[in-house]
N, C-alpha and C positions, 0 to 999 in steps of 0.2 A: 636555282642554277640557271646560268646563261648558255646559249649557243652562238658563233659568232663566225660569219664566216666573209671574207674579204674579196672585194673583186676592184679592176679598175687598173690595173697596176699595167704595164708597158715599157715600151722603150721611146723617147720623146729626145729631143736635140737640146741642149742648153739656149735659155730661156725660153725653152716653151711649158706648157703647162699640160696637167693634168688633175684629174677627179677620184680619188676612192672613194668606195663607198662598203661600209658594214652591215650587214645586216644579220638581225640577233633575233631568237627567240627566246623562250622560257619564264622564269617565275621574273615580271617587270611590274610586280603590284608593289616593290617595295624604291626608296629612291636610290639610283645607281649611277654613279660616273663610268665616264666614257672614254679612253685616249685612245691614242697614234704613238706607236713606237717604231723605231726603225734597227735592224741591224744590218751593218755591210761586214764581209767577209774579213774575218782576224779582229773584229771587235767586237767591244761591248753593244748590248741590246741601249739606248737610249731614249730616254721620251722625246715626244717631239710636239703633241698636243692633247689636252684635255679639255674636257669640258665636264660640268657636273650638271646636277639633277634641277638646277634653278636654271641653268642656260648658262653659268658663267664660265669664262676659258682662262688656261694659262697656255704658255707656249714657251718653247727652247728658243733661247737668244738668237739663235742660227737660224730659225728660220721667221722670226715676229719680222710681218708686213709682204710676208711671201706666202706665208700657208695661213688658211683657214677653217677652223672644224666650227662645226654645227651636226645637230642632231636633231631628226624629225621624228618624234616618237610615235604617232598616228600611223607613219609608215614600217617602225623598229630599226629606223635606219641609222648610222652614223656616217658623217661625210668628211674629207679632207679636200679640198680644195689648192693644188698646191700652180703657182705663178714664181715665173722668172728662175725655172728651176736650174742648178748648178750640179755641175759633175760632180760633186761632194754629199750630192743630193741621194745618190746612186745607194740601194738599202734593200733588205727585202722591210718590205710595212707591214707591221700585225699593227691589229686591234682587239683592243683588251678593255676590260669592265670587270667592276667590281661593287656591290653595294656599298652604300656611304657610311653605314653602320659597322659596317667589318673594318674600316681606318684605322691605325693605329693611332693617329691621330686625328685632332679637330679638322686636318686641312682636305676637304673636301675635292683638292684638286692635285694630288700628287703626281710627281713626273717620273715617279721611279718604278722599275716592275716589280720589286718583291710583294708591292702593295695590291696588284692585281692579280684573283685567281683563276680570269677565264681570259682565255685565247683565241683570236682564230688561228688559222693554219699560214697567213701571211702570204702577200701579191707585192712581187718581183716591179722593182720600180727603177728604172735604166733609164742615166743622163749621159748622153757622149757630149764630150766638146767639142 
């Protein structure tokens, strides 16, 4: 089991930026991806970034060459890195994990959420124009 719980989130002015960060406890002896999902008010929860247990990422079209995740695992951390942010940007952000073995499929780096079973509680991320 994982614990996950999100900090970092604010209110920032379009294109500015900002940093989440995740930090997880619990059973991490086995290999486990890592994403960013976001939802804003009246929609769907959406991915926004992954990363897996080799260090490889994928990312949502909307936001590749703005956001960046990395993950320090000496510290338990996960990071998002987000630049040039847009009012569209505006979400609350969880962070979610799941081991690689529990995938329904090969793809070790899914951007959907039915595929992850842990959550954090999700930090409030606010872009005015």
């Amino acid at each position: 089991q994982l614990n996950l719980e999100e900090s970092g989130g604010g209110s920032v002015q379009a294109g500015g930026s900002l940093r989440l960060s995740c930090e997880y406890w619990g059973y991490t002896a086995s290999r486990y991806s890592m994403a960013w999902f976001r939802q804003a008010p009246g929609k769907e929860r959406e991915g926004v970034a992954v990363i897996d247990s080799r260090g490889s990422t994928d990312y949502a079209d909307s936001v590749k060459g703005r956001f960046k995740i990395s993950r320090d695992n000496a510290k338990n951390t996960l990071y998002l890195e987000m630049d040039s942010l847009k009012f569209e940007d505006t979400a609350m952000y969880l962070c979610a994990a799941e081991y690689e073995a529990a995938f329904r499929t090969d793809n070790t780096r899914p951007l959907v959420p039915h595929e992850y079973n842990y959550w954090g509680q999700g930090t409030q991320v606010t872009v005015s124009s």
